[in-house]
C-alpha positions in Angstrom: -30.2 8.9 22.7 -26.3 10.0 22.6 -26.1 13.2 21.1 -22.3 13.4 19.2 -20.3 17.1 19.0 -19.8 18.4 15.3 -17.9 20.8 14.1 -17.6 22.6 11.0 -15.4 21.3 8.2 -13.2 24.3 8.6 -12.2 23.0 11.6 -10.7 20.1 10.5 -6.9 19.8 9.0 -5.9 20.3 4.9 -4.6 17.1 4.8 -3.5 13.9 6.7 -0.3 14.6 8.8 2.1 11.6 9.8 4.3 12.3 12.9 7.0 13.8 10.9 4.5 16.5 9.9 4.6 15.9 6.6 1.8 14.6 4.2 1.0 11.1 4.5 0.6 9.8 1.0 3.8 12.4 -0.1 5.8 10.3 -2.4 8.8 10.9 -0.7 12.9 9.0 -1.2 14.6 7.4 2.1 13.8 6.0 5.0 10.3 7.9 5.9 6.9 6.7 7.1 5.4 7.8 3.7 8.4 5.3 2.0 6.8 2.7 3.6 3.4 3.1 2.9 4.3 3.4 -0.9 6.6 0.3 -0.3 3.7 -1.7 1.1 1.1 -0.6 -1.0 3.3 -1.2 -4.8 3.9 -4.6 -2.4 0.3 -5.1 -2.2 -0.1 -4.6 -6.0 2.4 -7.0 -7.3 1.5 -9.9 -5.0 -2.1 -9.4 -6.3 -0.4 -9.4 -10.3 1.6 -12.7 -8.7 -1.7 -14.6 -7.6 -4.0 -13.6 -10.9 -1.1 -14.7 -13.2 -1.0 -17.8 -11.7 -4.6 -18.0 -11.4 -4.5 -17.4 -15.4 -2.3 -21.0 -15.8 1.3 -18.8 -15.8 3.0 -19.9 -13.0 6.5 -17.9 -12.9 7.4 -20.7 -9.8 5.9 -24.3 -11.6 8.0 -23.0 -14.8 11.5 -22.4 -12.5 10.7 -25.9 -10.7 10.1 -27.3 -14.3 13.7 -26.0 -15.6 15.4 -27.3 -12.2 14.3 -30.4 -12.6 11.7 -30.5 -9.8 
């Protein structure tokens, strides 16, 4: 049986750290690893809006095509 090391929770840091050394989930402006992740989780969020509008029978793309003449 593998025995595994613990440590107490004191040990352990206050928060997640990216490599810039700042908090991970900050909301921060600019060009920053924590941008990103906001950028790709507000991403994440729409696209789900996007696929359970359409799945509702409002499709933004079928009414465009529909006014183009498509």
């Amino acid at each position: 049986m593998e025995t595994r090391e613990t440590r107490p929770s004191s040990d352990l840091p206050a928060v997640a750290k990216e490599y810039n050394g700042v908090d991970r989930n900050a909301f921060l402006f600019g060009f920053t690893p924590q941008a990103e992740l906001w950028n790709g989780r507000l991403a994440a969020i729409g696209f789900l809006a996007y696929l359970l509008w359409d799945l509702a029978g409002y499709s933004v793309l079928r009414d465009v095509l529909h006014l183009i003449g498509y």
